[in-house]
N, C-alpha and C positions, 0 to 999 in steps of 0.2 A: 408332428410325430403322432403315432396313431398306435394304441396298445391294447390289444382284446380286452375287455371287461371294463378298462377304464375310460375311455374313448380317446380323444383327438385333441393336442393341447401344444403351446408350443413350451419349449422347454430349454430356457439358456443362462446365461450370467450363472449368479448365485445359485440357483438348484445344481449345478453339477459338482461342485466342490462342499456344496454343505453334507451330504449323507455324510461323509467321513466321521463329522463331529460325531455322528451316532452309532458309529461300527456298521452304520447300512450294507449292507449289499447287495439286496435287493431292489435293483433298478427299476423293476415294474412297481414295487411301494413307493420311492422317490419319485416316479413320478407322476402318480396317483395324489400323493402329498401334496405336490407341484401345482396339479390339475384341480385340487380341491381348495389349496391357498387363491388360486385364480378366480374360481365362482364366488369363495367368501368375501371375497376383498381384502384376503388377509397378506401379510409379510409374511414370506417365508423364514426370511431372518430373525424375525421377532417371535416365530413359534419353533424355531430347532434348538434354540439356546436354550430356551427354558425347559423342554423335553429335556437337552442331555443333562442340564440339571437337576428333573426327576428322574431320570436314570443313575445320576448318581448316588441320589438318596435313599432309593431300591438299595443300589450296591451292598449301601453302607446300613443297611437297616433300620435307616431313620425313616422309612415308611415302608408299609405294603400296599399289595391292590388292593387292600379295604380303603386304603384312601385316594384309590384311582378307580373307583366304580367299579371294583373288579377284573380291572387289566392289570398284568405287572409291567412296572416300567422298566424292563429288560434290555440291555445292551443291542445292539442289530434287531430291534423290537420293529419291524415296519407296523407292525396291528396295531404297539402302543400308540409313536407317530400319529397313523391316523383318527386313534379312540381320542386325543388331544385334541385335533385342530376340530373335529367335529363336537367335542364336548366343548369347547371354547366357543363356536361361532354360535351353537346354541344356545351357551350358557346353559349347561346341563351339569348336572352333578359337580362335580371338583372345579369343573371348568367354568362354574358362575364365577366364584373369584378369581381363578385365572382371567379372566375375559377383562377386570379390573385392574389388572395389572401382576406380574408375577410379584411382585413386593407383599402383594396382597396376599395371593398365597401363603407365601413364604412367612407372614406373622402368625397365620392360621393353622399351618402345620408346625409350629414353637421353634424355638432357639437353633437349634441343632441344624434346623434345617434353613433359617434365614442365615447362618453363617455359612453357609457354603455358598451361597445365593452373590457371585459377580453382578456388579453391579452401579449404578450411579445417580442417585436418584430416584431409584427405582427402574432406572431404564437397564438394559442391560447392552452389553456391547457385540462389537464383531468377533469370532470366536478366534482371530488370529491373536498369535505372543503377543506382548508386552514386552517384557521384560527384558528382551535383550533391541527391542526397539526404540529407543528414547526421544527421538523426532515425534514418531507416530502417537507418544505416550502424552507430550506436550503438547500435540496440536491435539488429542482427545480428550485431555484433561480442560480444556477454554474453550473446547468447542462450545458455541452457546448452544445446542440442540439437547446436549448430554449422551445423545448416543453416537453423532456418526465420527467415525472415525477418519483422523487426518491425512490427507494421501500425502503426506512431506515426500516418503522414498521416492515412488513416480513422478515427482513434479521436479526433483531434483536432477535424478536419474535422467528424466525424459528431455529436461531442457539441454545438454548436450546432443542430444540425438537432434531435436529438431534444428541447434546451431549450426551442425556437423552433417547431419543427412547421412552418420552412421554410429553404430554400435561404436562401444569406446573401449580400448586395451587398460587392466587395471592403472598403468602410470598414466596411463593421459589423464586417465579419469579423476587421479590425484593430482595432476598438478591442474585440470579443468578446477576441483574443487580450491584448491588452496589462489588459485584467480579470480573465483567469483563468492567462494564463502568467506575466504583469510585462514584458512586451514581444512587439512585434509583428510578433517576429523568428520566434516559435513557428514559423507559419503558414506563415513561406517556404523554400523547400523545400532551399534551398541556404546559410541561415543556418546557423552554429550556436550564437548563445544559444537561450535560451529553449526547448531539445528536450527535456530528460531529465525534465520532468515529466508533458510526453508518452507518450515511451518507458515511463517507470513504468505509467502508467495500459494502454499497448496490453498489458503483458506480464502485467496484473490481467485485461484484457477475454480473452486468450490462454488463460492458465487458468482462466478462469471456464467459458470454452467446452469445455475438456477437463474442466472438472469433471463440466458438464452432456452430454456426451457427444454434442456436435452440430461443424456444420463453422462455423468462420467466418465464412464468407461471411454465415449465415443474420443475423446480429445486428449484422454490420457494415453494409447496407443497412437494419436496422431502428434503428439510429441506438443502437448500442453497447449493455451494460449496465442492464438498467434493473427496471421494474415487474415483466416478463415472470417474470426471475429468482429476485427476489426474494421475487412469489407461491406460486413452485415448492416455494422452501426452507420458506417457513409451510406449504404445505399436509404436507409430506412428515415438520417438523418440529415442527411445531405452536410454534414458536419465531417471535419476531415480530423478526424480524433488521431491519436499515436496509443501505442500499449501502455505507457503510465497513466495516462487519464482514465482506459478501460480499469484499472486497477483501481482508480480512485473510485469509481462508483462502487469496484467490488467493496473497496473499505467501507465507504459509507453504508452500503446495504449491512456489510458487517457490525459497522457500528449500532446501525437501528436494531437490529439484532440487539446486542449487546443492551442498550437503553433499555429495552423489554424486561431482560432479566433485572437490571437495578432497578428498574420502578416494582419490581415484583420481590425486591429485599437479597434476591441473591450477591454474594462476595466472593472473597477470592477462598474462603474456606469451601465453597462449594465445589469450587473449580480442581477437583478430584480427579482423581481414579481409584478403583475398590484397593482396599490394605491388603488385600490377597498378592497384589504382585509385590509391595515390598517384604512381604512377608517370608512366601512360599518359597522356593529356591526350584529354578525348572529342574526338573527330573533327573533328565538324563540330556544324549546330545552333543554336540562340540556346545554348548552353552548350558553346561551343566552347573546347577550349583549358583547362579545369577540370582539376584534382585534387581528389584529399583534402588537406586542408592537416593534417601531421602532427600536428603542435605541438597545431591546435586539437581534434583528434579526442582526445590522447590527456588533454587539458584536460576533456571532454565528458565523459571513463570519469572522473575524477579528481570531480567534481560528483555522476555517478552513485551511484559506491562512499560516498561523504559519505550522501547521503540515502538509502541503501538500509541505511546502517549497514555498510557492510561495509570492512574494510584498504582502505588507499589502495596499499597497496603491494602484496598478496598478490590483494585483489580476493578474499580469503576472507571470509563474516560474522564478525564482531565476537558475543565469548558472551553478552554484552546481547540481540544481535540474535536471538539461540537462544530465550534466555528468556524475551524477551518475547512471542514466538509459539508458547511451550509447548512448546519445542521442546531444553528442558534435557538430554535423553538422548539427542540426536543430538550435542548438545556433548562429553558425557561422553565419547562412541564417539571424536568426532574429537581429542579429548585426550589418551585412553590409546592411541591412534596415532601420536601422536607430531607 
């Protein structure tokens, strides 16, 4: 794509649906945005959240443009947009601590404004619901990364598709789920039985994709994990593997994952999501008026940690859980650690 004044850039995924979060409409600023997240090396994802969170603090008066160099952070702002990711790559003005992290910010402009600030860690998340999603909420909440969020829907969704080799009628789709999760509660998006064997399988589909060094997207339109993969590992290994084994490595990568954070103190109190969603109640919407409902979220991790083999309490694996994935000398490492 090629735009007078901004030049020639390609432009797909994520930049077409984020402007929204910003009341953009101005297509030649998105993708100027787009095209200057590209030369920095920046995530697009990781510089629109925190804009539309200085755009809300504008809103609300908890800052002006004296604390944005003089831009205001105005709703449909493309000039703001771009005065950020350029003050950020520079680390110029507001944007040296930006560049640190928005947490960082957000202590530096006081209270008012680190409470509105979503978040986990300091990381912040994908600008989609929560709150009537509780799959997606659980596998965001353990994810070890703290920011990316869990494709459960897709992964659940998609594997009838790729069994079937078509789109599914609402009842099949419930009685697909109530056969392969034990209820047909899986499927709906704001239940929460029947999620965590979901979540299990999106965070297998996750690192399979980081194993084979491709994006997402690519295999979750082609209807998950499958033949594709698993031709790849015989040719490369001459090993005649099945889909559970490709799964076991996913665990295992997952697990080592996992070990990283417990040698680094992290628990199962980390293992969050911002108090904003049980809090806040959505808007408006056929799902108006929702929360998280605590109790059943922290029930959801309490199921997870069970079948992933890991403490209920610490939310660290269990040393069966090491050994059984060959994974005896990362036990040992996290033993003599104390």
């Amino acid at each position: 794509m090629k735009v007078p004044g901004v030049g020639t850039s390609v432009m797909r995924c994520d930049p077409f649906w984020w402007p929204w979060q910003l009341y953009l409409t101005d297509l030649d600023k998105s993708f100027e945005a787009t095209r200057l997240c590209s030369d920095y090396g920046m995530d697009n994802q990781d510089i629109v959240t925190p804009v539309s969170w200085l755009m809300q603090l504008y809103e609300d008066g908890i800052i002006t443009a004296d604390d944005t160099d003089g831009v205001p952070m105005e709703w449909g702002s493309g000039d703001a947009l771009i005065h950020v990711i350029h003050s950020m790559a520079n680390r110029k003005g507001f944007g040296d601590a930006l560049a640190d992290g928005v947490l960082n910010l957000a202590k530096k402009l006081g209270p008012k404004a680190e409470a509105l600030l979503i978040h986990r860690r300091g990381i912040v998340p994908n600008s989609d619901e929560f709150r009537n999603q509780t799959g997606v909420v659980l596998g965001t909440s353990v994810d070890t990364t703290c920011g990316r969020e869990n494709w459960y829907g897709d992964v659940v969704w998609d594997k009838h598709l790729k069994e079937t080799g078509r789109e599914s009628e609402l009842e099949e789709a419930y009685a697909y789920a109530r056969e392969t999760y034990g209820t047909e509660k899986a499927i709906i998006p704001w239940e929460y039985e029947g999620k965590v064997r979901g979540v299990m399988e999106a965070e297998y589909f996750e690192r399979i994709s980081d194993i084979f060094g491709r994006c997402f997207f690519v295999p979750k339109y082609a209807g998950h994990t499958g033949p594709i993969e698993l031709d790849a590992c015989k040719a490369v290994t001459g090993i005649d593997f099945d889909e559970d084994q490709l799964n076991t490595f996913a665990e295992k990568a997952l697990t080592l994952e996992k070990a990283y954070n417990v040698r680094e103190g992290f628990a199962r109190d980390d293992e969050e999501v911002d108090k904003f969603w049980f809090k806040e109640p959505i808007p408006d919407g056929p799902h108006k008026g929702k929360v998280l409902d605590r109790a059943k979220f922290e029930k959801m991790k309490d199921e997870y940690y069970k079948l992933r083999g890991w403490d209920t309490e610490t939310s660290w694996p269990e040393r069966g859980t090491y050994e059984r994935l060959g994974l005896k000398d990362v036990a040992n490492s996290l033993q003599k650690l104390g």
